[in-house]
Chimera marker file (.cmm) of the C-alpha trace (Angstrom):
<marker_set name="trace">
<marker id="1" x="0.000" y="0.000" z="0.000" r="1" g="1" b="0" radius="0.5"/>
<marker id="2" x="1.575" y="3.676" z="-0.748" r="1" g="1" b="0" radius="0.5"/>
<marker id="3" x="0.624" y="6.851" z="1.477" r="1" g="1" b="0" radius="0.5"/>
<marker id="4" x="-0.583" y="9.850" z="-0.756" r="1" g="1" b="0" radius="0.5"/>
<marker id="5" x="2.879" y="12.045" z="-2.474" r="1" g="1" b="0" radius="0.5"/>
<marker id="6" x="1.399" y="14.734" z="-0.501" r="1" g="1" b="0" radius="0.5"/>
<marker id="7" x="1.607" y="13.052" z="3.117" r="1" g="1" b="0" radius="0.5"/>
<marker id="8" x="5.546" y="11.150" z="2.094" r="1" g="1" b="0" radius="0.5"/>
<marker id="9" x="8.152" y="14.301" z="3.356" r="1" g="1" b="0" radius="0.5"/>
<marker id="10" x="6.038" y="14.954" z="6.237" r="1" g="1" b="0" radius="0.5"/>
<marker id="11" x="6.063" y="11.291" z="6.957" r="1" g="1" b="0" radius="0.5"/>
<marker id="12" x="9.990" y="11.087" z="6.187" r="1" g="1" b="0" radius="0.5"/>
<marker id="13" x="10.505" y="14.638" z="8.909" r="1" g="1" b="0" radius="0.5"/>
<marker id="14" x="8.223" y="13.546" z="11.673" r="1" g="1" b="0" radius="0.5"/>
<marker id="15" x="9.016" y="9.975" z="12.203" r="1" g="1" b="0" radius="0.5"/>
<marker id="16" x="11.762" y="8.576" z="9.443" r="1" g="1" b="0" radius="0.5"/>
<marker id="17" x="9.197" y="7.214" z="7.736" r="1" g="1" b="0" radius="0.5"/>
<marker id="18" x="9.020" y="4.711" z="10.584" r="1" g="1" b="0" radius="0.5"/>
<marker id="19" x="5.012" y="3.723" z="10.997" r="1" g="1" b="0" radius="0.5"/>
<marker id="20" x="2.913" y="1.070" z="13.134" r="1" g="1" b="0" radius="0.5"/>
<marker id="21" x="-0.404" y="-0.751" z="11.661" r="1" g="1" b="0" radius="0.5"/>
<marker id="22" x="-2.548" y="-1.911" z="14.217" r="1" g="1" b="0" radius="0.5"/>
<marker id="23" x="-6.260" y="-2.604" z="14.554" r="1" g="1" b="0" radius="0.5"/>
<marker id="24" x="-8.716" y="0.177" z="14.159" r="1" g="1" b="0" radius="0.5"/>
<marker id="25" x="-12.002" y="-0.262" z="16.617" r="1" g="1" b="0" radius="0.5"/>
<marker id="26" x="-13.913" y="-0.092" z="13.936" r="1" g="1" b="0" radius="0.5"/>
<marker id="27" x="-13.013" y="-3.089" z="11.785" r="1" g="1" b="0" radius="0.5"/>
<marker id="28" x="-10.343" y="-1.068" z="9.445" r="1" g="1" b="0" radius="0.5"/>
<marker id="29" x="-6.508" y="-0.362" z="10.587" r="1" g="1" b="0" radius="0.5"/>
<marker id="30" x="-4.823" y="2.543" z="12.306" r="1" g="1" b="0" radius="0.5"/>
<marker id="31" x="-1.801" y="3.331" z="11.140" r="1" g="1" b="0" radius="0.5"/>
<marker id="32" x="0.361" y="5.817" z="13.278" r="1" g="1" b="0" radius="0.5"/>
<marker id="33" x="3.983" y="7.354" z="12.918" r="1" g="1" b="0" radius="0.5"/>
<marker id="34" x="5.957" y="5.231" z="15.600" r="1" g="1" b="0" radius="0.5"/>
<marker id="35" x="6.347" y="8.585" z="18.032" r="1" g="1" b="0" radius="0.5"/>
<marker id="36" x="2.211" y="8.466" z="17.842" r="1" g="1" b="0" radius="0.5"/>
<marker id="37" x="1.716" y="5.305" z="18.558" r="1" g="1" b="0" radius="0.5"/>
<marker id="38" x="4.817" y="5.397" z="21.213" r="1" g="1" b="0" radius="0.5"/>
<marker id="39" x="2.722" y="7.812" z="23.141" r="1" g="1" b="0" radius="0.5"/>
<marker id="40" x="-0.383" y="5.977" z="22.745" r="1" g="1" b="0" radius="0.5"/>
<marker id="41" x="1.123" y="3.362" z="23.971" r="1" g="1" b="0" radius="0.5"/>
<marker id="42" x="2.643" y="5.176" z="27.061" r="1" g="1" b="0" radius="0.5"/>
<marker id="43" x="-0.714" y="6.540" z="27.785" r="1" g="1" b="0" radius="0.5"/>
<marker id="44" x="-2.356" y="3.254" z="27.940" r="1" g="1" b="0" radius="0.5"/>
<marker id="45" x="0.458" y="1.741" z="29.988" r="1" g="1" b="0" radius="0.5"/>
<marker id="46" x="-0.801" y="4.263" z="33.031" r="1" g="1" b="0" radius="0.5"/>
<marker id="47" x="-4.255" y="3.403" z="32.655" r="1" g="1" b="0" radius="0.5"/>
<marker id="48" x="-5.402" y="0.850" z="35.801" r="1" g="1" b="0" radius="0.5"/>
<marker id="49" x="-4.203" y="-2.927" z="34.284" r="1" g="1" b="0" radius="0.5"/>
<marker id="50" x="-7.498" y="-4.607" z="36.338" r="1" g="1" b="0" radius="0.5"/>
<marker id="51" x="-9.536" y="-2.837" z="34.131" r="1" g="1" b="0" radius="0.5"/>
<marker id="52" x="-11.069" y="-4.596" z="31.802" r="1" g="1" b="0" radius="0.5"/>
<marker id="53" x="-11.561" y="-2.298" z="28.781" r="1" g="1" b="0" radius="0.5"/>
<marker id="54" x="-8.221" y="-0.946" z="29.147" r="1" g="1" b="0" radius="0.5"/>
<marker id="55" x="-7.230" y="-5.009" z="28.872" r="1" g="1" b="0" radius="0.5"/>
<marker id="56" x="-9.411" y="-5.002" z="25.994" r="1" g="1" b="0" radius="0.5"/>
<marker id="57" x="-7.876" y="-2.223" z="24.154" r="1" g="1" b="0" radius="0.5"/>
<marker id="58" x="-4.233" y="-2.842" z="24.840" r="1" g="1" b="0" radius="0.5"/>
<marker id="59" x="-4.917" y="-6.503" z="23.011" r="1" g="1" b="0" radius="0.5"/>
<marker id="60" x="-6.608" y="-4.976" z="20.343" r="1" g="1" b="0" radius="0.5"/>
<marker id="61" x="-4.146" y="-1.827" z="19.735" r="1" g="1" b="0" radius="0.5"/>
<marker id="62" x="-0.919" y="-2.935" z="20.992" r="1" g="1" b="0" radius="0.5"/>
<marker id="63" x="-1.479" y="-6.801" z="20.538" r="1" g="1" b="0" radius="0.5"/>
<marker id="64" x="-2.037" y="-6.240" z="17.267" r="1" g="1" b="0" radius="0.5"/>
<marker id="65" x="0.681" y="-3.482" z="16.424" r="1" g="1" b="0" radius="0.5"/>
<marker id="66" x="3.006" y="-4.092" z="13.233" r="1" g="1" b="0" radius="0.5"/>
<marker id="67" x="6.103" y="-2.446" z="12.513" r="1" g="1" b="0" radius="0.5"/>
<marker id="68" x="6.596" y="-1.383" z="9.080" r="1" g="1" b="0" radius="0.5"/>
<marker id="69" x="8.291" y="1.181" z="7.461" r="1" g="1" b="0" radius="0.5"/>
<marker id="70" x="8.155" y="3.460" z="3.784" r="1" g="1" b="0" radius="0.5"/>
<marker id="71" x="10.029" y="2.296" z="1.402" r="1" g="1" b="0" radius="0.5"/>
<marker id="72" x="11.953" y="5.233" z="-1.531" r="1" g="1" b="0" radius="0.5"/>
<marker id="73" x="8.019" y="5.129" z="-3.430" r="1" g="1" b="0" radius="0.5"/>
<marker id="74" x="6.304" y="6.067" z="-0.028" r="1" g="1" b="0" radius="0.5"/>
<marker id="75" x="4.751" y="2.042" z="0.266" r="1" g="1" b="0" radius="0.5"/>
<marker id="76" x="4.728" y="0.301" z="2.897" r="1" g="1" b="0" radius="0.5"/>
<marker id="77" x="3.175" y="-3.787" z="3.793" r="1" g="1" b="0" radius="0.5"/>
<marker id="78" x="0.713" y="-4.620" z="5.871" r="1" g="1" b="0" radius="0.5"/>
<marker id="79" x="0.994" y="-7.975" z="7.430" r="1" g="1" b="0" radius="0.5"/>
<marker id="80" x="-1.685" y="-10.402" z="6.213" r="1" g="1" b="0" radius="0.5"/>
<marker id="81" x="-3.000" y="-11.501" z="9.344" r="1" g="1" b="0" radius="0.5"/>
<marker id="82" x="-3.854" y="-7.956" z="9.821" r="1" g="1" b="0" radius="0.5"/>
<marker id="83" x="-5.484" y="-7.914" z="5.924" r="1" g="1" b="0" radius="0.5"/>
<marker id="84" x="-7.351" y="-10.486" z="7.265" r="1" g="1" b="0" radius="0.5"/>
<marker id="85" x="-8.800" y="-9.259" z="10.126" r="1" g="1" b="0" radius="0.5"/>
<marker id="86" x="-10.255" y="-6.128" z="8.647" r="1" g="1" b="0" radius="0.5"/>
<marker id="87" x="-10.954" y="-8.238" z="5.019" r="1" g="1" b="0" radius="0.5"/>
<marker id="88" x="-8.854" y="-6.002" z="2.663" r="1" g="1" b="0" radius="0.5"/>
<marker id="89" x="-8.951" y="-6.811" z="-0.842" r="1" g="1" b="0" radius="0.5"/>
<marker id="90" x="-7.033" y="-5.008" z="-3.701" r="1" g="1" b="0" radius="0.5"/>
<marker id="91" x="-9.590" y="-1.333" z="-3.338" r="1" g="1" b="0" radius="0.5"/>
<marker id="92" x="-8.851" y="-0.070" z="-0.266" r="1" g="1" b="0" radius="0.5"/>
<marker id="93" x="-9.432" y="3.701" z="1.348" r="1" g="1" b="0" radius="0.5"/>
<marker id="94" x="-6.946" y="5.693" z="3.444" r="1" g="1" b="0" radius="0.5"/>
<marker id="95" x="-8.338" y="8.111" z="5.249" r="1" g="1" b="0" radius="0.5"/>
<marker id="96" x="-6.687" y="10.727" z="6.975" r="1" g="1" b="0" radius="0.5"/>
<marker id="97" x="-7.651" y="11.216" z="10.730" r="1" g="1" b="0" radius="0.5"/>
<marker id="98" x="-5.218" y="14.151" z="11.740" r="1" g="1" b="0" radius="0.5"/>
<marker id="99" x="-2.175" y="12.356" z="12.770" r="1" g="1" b="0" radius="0.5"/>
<marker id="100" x="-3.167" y="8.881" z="11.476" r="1" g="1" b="0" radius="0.5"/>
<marker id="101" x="-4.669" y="7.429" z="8.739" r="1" g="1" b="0" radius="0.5"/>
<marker id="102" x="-7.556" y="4.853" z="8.910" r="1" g="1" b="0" radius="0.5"/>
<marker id="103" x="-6.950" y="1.908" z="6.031" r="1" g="1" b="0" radius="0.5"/>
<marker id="104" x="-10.623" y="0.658" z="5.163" r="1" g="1" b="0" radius="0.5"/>
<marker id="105" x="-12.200" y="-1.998" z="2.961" r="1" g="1" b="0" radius="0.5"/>
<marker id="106" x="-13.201" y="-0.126" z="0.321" r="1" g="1" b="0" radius="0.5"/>
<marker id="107" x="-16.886" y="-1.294" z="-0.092" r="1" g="1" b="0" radius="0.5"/>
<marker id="108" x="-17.012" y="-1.118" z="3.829" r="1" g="1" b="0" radius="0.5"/>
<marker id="109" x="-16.036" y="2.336" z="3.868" r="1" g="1" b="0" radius="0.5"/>
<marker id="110" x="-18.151" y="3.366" z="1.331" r="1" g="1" b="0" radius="0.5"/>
<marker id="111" x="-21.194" y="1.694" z="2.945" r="1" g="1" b="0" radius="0.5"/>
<marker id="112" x="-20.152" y="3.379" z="6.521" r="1" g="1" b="0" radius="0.5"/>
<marker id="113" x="-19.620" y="6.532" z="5.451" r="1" g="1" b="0" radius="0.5"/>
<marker id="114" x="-23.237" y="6.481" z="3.551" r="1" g="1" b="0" radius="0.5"/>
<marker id="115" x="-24.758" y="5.044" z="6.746" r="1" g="1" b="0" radius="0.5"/>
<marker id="116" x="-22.730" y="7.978" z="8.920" r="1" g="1" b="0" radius="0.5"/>
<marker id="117" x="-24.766" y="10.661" z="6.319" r="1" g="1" b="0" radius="0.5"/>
<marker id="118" x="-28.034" y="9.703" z="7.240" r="1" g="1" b="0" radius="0.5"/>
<marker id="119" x="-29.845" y="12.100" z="8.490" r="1" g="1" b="0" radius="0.5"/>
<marker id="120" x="-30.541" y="10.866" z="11.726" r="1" g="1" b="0" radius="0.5"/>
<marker id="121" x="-27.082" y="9.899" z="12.809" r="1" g="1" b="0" radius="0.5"/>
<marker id="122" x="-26.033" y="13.481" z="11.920" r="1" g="1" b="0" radius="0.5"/>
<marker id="123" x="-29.277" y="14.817" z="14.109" r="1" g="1" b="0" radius="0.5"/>
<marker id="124" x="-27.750" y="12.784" z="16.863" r="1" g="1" b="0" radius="0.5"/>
<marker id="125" x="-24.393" y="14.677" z="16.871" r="1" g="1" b="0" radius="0.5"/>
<marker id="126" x="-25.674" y="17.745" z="17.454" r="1" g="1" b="0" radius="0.5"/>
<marker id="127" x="-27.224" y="15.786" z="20.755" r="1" g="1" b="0" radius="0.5"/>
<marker id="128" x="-23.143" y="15.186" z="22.101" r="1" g="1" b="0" radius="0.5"/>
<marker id="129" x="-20.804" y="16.639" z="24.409" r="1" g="1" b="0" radius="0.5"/>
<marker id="130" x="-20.337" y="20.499" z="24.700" r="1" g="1" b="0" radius="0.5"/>
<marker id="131" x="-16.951" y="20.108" z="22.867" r="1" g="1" b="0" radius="0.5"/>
<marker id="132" x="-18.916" y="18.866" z="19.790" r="1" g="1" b="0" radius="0.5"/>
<marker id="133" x="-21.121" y="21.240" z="20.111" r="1" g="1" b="0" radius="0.5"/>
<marker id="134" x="-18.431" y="23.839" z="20.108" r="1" g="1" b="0" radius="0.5"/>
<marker id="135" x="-16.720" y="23.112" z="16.633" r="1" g="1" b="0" radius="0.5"/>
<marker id="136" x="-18.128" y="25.073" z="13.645" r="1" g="1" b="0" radius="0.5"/>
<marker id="137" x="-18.389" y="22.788" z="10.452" r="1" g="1" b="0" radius="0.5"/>
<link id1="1" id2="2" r="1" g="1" b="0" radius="0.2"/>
<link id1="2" id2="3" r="1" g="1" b="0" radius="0.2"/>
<link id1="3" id2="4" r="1" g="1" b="0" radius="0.2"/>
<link id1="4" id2="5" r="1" g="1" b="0" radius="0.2"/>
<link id1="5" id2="6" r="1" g="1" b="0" radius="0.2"/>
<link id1="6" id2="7" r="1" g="1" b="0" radius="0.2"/>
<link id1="7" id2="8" r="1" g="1" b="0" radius="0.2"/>
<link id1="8" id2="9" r="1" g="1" b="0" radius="0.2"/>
<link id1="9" id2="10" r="1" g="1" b="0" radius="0.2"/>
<link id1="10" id2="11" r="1" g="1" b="0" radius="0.2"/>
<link id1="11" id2="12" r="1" g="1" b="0" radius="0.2"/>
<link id1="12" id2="13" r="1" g="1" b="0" radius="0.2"/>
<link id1="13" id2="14" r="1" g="1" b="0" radius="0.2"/>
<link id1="14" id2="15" r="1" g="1" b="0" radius="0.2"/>
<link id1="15" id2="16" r="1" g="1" b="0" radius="0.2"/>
<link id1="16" id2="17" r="1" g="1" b="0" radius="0.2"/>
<link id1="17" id2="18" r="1" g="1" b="0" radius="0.2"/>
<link id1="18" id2="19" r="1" g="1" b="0" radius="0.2"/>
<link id1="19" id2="20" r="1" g="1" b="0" radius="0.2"/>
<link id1="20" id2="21" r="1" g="1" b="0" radius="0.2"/>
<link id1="21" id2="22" r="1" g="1" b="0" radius="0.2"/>
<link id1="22" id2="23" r="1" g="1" b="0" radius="0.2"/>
<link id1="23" id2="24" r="1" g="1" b="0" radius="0.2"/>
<link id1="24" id2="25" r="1" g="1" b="0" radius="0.2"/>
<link id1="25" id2="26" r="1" g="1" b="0" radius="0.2"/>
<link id1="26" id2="27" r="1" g="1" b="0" radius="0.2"/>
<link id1="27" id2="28" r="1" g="1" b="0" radius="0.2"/>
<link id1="28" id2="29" r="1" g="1" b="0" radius="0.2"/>
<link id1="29" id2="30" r="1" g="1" b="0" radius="0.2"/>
<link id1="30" id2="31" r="1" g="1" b="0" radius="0.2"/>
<link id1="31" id2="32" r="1" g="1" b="0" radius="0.2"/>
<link id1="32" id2="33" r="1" g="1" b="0" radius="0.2"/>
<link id1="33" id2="34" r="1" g="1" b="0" radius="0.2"/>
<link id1="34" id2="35" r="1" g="1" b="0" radius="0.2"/>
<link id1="35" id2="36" r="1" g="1" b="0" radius="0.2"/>
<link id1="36" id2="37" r="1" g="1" b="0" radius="0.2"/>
<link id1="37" id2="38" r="1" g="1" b="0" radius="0.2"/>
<link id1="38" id2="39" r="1" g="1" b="0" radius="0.2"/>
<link id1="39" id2="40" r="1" g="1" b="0" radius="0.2"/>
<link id1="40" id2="41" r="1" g="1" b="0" radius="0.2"/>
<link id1="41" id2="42" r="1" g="1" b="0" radius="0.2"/>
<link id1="42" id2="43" r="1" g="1" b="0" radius="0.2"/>
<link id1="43" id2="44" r="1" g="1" b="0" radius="0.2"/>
<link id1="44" id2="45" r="1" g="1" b="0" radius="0.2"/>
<link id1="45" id2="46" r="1" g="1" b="0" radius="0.2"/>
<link id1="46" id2="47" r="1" g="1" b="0" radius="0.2"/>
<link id1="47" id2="48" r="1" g="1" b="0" radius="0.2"/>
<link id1="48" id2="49" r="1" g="1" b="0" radius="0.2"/>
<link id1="49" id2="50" r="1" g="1" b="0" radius="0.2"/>
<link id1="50" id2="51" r="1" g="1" b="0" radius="0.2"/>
<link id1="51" id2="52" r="1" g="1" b="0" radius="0.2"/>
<link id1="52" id2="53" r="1" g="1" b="0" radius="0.2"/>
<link id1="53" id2="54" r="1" g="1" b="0" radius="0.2"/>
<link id1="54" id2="55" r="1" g="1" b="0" radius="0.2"/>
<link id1="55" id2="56" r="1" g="1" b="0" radius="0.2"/>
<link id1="56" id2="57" r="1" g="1" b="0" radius="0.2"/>
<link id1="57" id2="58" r="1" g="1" b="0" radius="0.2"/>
<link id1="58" id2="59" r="1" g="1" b="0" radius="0.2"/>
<link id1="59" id2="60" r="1" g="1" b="0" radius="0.2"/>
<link id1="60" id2="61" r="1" g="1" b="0" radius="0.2"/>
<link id1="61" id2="62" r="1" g="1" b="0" radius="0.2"/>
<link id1="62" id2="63" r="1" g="1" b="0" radius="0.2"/>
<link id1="63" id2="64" r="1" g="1" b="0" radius="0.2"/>
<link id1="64" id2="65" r="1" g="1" b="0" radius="0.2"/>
<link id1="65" id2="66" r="1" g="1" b="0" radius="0.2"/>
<link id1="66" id2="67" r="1" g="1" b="0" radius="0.2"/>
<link id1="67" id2="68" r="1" g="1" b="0" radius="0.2"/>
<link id1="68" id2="69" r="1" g="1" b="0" radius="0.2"/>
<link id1="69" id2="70" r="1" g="1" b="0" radius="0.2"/>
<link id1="70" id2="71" r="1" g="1" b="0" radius="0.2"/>
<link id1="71" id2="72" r="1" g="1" b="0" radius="0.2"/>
<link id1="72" id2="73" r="1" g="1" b="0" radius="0.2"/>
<link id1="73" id2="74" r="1" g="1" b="0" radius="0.2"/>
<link id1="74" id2="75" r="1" g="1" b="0" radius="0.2"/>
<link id1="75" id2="76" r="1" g="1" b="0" radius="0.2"/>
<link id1="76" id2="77" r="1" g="1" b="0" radius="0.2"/>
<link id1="77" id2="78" r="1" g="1" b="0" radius="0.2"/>
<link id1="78" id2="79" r="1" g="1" b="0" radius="0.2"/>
<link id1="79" id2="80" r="1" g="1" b="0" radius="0.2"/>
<link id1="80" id2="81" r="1" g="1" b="0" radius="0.2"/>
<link id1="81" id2="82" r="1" g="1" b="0" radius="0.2"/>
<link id1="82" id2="83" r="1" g="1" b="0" radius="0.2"/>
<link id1="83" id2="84" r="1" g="1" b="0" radius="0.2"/>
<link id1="84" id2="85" r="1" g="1" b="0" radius="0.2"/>
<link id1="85" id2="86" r="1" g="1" b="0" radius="0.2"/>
<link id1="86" id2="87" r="1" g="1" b="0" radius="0.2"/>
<link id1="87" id2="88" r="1" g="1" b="0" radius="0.2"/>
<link id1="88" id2="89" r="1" g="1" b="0" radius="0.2"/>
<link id1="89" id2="90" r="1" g="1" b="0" radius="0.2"/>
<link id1="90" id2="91" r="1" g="1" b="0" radius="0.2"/>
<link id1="91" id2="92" r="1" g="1" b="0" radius="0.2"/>
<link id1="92" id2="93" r="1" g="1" b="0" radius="0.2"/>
<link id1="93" id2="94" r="1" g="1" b="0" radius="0.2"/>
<link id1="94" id2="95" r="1" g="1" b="0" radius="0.2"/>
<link id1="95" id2="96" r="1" g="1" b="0" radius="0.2"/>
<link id1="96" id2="97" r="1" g="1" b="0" radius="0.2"/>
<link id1="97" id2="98" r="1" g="1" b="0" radius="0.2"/>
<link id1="98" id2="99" r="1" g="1" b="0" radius="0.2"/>
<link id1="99" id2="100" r="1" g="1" b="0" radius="0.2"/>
<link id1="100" id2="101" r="1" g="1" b="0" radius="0.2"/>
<link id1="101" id2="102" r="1" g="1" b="0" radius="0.2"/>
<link id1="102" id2="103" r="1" g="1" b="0" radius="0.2"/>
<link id1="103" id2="104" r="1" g="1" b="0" radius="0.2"/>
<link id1="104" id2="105" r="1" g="1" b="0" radius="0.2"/>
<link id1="105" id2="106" r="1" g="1" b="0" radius="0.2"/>
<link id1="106" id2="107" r="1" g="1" b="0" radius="0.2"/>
<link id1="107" id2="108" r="1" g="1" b="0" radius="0.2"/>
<link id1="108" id2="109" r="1" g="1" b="0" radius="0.2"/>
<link id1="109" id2="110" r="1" g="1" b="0" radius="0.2"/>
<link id1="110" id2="111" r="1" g="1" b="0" radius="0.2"/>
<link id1="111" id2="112" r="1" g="1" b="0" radius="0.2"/>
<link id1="112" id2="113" r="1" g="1" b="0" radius="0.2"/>
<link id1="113" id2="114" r="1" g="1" b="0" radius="0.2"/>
<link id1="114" id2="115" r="1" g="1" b="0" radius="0.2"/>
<link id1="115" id2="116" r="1" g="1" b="0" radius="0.2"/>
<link id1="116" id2="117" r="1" g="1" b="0" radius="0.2"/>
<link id1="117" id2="118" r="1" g="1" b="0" radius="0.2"/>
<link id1="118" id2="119" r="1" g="1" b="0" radius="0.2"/>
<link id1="119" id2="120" r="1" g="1" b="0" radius="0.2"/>
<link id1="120" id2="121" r="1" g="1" b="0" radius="0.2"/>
<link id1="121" id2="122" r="1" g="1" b="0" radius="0.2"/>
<link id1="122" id2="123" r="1" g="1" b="0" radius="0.2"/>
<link id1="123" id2="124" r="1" g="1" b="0" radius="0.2"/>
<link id1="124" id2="125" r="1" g="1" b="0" radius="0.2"/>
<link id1="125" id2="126" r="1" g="1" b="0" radius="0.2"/>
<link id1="126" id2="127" r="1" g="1" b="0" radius="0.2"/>
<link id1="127" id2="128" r="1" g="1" b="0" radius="0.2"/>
<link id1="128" id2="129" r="1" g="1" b="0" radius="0.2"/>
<link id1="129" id2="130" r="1" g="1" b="0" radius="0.2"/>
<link id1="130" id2="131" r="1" g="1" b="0" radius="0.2"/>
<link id1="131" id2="132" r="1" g="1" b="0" radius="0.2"/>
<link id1="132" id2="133" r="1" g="1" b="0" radius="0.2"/>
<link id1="133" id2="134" r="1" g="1" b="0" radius="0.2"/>
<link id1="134" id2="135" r="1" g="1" b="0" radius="0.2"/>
<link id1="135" id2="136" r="1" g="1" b="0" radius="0.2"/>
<link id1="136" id2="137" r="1" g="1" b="0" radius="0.2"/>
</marker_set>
């Protein structure tokens, strides 16, 4: 898979072009520059370890985690058991979430995305926390 020419220097500054795939929660990938995912990581590692969703995320996130790194064309492999997990054929999406991009299925992401503009689901954001609220769109 090769990250957009526009996203490649930036990539190559920030983090050497050094990346981690993990799973997404829901059912794509995440993949982060390693400094990212270093400090999700850290984060995670103060959250209480009886917990159980915090169990439940660290063996999704960091159980999961892959190494992998650009290559000179800005590609990079995902490891198939992770192609497997989130059913990745030859279309797939990349979509940028700030800091990280989401990798998707592309028929899944097209179906999500349509069921995410329905009219009701975007009635029921306005109904979320004050922070939401605050953001002009």
């Amino acid at each position: 898979m090769a990250v957009p020419t526009r996203y490649r220097a930036d990539l190559q500054e920030f983090c050497d072009g050094k990346l981690v795939v993990t799973i997404g929660l829901d059912k794509c990938l995440v993949l982060y520059p390693l400094a990212e995912f270093e400090q999700l990581q850290h984060k995670l590692d103060k959250l209480p370890i009886l917990d159980p969703r915090v169990k439940l995320l660290k063996r999704l996130l960091v159980g999961h985690a892959a190494d992998c790194e650009l290559d000179g064309q800005g590609r990079f492999l995902i490891p198939e058991p992770l192609r497997n997990l989130v059913e990745l054929g030859k279309r797939v999406a990349l979509i940028g979430q700030g800091k990280v991009f989401e990798i998707w299925s592309e028929d899944l992401w097209n179906r999500s995305r349509d069921e995410w503009l329905d009219v009701k689901n975007l009635e029921n954001l306005r109904e979320l926390s004050p922070e939401l609220g605050a953001l002009t769109l």
